[in-house]
C-alpha positions as CSV (number, residue, x, y, z in Angstrom):
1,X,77.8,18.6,-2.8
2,X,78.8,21.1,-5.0
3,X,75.8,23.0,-7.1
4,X,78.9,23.1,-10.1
5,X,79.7,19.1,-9.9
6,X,76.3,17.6,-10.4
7,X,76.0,15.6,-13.8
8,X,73.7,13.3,-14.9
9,X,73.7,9.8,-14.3
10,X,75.3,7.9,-16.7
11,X,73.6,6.8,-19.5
12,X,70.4,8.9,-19.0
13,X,72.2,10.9,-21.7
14,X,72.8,9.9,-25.2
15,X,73.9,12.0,-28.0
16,X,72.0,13.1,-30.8
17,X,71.7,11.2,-33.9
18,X,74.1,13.1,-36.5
19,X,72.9,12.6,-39.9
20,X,74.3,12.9,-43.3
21,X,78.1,13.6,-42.0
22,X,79.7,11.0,-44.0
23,X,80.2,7.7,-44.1
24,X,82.5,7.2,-40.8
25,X,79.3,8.3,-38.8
26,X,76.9,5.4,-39.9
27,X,74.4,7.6,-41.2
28,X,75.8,9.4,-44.0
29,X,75.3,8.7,-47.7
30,X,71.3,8.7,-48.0
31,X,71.1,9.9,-43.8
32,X,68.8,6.8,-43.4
33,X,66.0,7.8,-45.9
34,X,66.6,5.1,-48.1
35,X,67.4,5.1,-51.8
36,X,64.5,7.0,-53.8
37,X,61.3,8.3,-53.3
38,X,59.1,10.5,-52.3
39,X,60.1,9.9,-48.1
40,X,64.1,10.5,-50.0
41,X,63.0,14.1,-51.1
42,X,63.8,17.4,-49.2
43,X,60.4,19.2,-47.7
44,X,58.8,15.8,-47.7
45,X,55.2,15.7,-45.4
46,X,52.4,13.6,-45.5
47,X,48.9,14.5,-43.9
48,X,48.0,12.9,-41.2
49,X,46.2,9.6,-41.6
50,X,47.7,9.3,-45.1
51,X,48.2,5.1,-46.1
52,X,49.7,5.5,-49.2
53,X,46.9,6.2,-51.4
54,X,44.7,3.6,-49.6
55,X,41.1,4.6,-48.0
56,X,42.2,6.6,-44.7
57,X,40.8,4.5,-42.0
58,X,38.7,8.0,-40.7
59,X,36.9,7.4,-44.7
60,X,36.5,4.1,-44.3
61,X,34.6,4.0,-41.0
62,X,31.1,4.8,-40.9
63,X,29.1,7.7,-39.8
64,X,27.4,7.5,-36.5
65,X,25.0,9.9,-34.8
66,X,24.8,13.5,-34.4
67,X,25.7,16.1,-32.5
68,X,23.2,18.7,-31.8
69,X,24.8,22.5,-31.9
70,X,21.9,24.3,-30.1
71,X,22.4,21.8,-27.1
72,X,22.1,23.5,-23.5
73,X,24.6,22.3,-21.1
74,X,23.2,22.7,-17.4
75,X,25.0,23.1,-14.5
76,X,23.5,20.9,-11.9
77,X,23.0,22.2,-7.9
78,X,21.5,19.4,-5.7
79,X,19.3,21.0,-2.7
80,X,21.7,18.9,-0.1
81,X,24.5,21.0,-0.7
82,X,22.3,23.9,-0.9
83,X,21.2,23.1,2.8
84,X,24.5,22.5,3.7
85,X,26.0,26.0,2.6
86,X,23.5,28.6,3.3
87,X,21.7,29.4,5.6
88,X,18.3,30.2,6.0
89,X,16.7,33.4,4.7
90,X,19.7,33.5,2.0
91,X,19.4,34.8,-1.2
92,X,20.9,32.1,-3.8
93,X,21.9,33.1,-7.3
94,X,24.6,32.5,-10.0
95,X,26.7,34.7,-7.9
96,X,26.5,33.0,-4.6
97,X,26.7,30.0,-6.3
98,X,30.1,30.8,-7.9
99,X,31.2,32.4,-5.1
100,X,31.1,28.8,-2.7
101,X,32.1,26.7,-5.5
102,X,28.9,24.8,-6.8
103,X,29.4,25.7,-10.3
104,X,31.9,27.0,-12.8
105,X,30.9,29.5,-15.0
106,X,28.4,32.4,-14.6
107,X,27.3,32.2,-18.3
108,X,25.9,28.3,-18.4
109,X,22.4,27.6,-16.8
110,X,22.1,26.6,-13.9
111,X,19.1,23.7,-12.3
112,X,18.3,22.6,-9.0
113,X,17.6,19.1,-8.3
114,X,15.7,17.4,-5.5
115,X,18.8,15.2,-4.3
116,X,18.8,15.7,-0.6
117,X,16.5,17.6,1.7
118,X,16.2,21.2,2.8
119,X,14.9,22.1,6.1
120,X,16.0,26.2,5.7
121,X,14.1,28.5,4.0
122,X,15.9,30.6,0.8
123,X,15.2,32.0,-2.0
124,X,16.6,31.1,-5.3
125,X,17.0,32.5,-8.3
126,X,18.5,30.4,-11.7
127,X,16.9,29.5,-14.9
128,X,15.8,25.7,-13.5
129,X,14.4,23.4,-11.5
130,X,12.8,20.2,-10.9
131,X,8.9,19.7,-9.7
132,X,10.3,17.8,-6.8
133,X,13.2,20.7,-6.0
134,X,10.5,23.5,-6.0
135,X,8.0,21.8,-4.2
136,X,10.8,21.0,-1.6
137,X,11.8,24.4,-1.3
138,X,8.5,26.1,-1.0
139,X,7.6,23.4,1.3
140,X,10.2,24.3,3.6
141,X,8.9,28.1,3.7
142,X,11.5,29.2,0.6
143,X,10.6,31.4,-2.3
144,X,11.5,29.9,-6.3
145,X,12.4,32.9,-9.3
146,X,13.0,31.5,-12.4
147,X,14.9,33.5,-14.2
């Protein structure tokens, strides 16, 4: 096989509609906008959602709920995969975090939940926990900073 030979197989490719190249090609005359109009006219657009003068669908629905602008999106940390990552006397914050995986982004807040069980002692640093987290962690012999 030759780089040079290789086409397409046929019928994969079909030529381009040409419009408004007379009347031979099928699509000359009004180039398949119709008579008159305003869809007829040169630099014709619409909106989007536009029915003809009609309601828009988006105007005729009605509004539901609310969406809250000063909401805090957490990044949750469950104290099994805590346990299974460190080890014990490690110092856990944002950074550490980031740096094995557990979350995304540095900026967000970050809470611990009690899901799963920690047998190592660490000390963690983040702006949240549970009551059942920090109890599990200082019951274990581990230190809790809010930040």
């Amino acid at each position: 096989m030759i780089l040079s030979e290789i086409r397409p197989s046929k019928g994969s490719i079909k030529k381009p509609k040409r419009i408004g190249r007379g009347p031979g090609s099928g699509h000359g005359k009004t180039s398949g906008r119709g008579m008159n109009g305003q869809g007829s006219r040169s630099g014709f657009s619409l909106p989007p959602g536009f029915e003809g003068g009609q309601m828009p669908l988006q105007r005729r629905l009605p509004k539901r709920g609310f969406t809250n602008i000063f909401k805090r999106e957490w990044q949750i940390v469950n104290l099994s995969n805590l346990d299974k990552i460190f080890e014990s006397g490690a110092i856990i914050d944002k950074k550490a975090l980031k740096e094995v995986n557990l979350i995304k982004d540095i900026e967000k807040p970050v809470k611990i939940l009690s899901k799963g069980e920690t047998k190592k002692a660490f000390t963690v640093k983040v702006e949240g926990f549970s009551k059942s987290a920090m109890n599990a962690i200082t019951a274990s012999g581990g230190k809790v900073e809010k930040i």
